[in-house]
C-alpha beads as a LAMMPS data file, in Angstrom:
LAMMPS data file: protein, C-alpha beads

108 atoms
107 bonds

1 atom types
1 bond types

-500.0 500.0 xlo xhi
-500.0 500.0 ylo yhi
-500.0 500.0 zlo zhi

Masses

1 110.0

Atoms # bond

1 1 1 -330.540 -176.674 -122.643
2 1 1 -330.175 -176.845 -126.464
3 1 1 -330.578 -174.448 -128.509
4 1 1 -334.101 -173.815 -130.496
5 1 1 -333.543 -175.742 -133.808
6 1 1 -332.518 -172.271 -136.765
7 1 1 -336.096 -172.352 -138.212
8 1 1 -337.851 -172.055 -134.613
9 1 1 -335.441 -168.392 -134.142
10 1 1 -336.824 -167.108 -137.472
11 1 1 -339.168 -163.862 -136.940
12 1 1 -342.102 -164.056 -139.172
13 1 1 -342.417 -160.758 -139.933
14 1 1 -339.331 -160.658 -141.028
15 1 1 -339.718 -163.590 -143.656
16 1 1 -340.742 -160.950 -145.749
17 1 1 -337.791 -159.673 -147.944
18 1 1 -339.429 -156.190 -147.648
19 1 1 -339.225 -155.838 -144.300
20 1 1 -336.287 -158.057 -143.621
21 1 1 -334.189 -155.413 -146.278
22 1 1 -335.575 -152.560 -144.007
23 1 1 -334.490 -153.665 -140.689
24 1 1 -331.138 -154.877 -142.038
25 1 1 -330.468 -151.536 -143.415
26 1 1 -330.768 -149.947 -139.818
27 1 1 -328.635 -152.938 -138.365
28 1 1 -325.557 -150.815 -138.983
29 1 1 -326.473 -147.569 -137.873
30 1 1 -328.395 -145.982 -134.404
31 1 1 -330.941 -144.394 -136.823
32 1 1 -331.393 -143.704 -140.496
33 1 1 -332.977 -140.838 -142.175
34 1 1 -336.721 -142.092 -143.565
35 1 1 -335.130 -141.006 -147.129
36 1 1 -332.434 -142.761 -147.277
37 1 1 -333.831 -145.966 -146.220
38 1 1 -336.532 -145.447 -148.849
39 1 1 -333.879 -145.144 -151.400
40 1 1 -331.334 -147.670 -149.921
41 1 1 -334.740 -150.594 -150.151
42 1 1 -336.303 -148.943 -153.088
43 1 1 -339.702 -148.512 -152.093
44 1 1 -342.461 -145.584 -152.448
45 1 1 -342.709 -143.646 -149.300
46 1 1 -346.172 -144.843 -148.970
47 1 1 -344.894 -148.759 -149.264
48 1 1 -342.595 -147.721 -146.918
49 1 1 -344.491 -146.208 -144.358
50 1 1 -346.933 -149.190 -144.406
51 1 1 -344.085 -151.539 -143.744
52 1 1 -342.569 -149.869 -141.047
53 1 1 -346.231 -149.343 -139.308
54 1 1 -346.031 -153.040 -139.629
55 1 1 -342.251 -153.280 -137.601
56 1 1 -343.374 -150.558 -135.386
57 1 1 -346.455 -152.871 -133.876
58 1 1 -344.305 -155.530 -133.668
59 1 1 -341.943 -153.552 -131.080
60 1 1 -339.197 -153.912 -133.738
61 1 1 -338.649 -150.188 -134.629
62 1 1 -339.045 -147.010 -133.430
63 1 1 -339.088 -143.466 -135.384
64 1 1 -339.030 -140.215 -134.001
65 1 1 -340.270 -137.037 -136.105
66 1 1 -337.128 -133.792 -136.330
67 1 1 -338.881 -130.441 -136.991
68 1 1 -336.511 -129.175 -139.920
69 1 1 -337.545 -126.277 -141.880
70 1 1 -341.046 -126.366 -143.296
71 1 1 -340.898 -129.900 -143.414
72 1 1 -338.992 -132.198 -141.184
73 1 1 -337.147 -135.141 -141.010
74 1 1 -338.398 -138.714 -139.735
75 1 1 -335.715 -140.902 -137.975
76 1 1 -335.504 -144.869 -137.955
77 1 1 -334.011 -147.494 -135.866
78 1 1 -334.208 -150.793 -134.148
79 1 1 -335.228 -151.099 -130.637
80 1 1 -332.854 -153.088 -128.608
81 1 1 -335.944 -155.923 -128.907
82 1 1 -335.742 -155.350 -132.804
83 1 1 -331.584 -155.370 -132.857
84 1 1 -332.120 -158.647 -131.337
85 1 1 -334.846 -160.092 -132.724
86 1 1 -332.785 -158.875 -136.668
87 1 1 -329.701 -160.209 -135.598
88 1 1 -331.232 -163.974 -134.276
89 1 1 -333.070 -164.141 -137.658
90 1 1 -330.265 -163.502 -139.855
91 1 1 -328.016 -165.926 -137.819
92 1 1 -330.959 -168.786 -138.287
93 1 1 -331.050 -167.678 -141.873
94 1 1 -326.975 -168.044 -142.314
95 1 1 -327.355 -171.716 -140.008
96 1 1 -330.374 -172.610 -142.563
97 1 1 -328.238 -171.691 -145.396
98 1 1 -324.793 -173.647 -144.494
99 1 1 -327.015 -176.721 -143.854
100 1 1 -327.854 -176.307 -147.904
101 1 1 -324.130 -175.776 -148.680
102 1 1 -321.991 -178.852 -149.900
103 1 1 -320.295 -180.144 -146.686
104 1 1 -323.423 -179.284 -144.579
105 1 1 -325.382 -181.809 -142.936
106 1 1 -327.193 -184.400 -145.316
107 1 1 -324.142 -184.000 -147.896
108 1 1 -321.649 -186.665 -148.148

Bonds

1 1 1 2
2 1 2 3
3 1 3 4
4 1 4 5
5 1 5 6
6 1 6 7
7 1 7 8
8 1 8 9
9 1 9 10
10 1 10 11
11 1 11 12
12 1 12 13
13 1 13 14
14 1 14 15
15 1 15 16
16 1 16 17
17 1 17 18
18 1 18 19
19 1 19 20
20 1 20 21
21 1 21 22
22 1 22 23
23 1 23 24
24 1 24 25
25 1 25 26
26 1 26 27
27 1 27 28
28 1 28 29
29 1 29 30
30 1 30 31
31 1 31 32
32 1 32 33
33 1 33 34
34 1 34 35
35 1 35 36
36 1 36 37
37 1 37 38
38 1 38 39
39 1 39 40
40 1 40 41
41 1 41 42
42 1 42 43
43 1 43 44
44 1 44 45
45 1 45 46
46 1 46 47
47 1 47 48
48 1 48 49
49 1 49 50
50 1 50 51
51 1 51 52
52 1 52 53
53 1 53 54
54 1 54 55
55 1 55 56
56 1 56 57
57 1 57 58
58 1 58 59
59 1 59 60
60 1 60 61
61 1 61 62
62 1 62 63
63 1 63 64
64 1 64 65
65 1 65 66
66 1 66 67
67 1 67 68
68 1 68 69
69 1 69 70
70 1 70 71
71 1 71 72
72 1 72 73
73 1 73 74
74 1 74 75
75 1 75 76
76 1 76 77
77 1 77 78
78 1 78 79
79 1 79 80
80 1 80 81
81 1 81 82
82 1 82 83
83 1 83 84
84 1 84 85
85 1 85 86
86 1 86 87
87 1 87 88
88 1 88 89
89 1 89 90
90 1 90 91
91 1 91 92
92 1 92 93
93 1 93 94
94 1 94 95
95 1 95 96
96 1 96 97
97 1 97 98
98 1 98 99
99 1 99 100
100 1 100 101
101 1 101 102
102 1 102 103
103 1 103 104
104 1 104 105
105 1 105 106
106 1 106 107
107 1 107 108
């Protein structure tokens, strides 16, 4: 069976650069400290924590709250769904890209 032409294996919600600079920060890593993917994307922690509501529903990422102190810490990462679903989208986005790219079909 062939494989789903590279703009059929995009995720939606991940069309948006916001969101699609989240989850690729936590492609590398198990989790991430909610800091230091704020800082790492550049976003407000209130812009953050509406975009990652908006992962979280989706079944992309999980978070997990670390009593530390007074405070605590908040914990992100993908779920294995998320991993894949990140890792499909940025390989349609690299295929979509190369087609663009002299040599790449259409291009004499």
């Amino acid at each position: 069976m062939a494989e789903p032409p590279a703009d059929a294996r995009l995720v939606p919600l991940l069309l948006d650069p916001t969101r699609l600079r989240i989850a690729t920060a936590l492609v590398a890593t198990d989790e991430a400290d909610f800091g230091a993917v704020r800082d790492r994307v550049g976003l407000t922690d209130s812009a953050l924590s509406t975009q990652l509501k908006a992962l979280a529903a989706a079944d992309l990422i999980t978070s997990r709250r670390e009593p530390t102190g007074t405070a605590g810490r908040t914990w992100i990462g993908l779920t294995p769904q998320g991993r894949e679903q990140v890792g499909a989208h940025i390989m349609a986005l690299r295929e979509i890209g190369s087609d663009a790219s002299p040599g790449g079909p259409g291009h004499a």
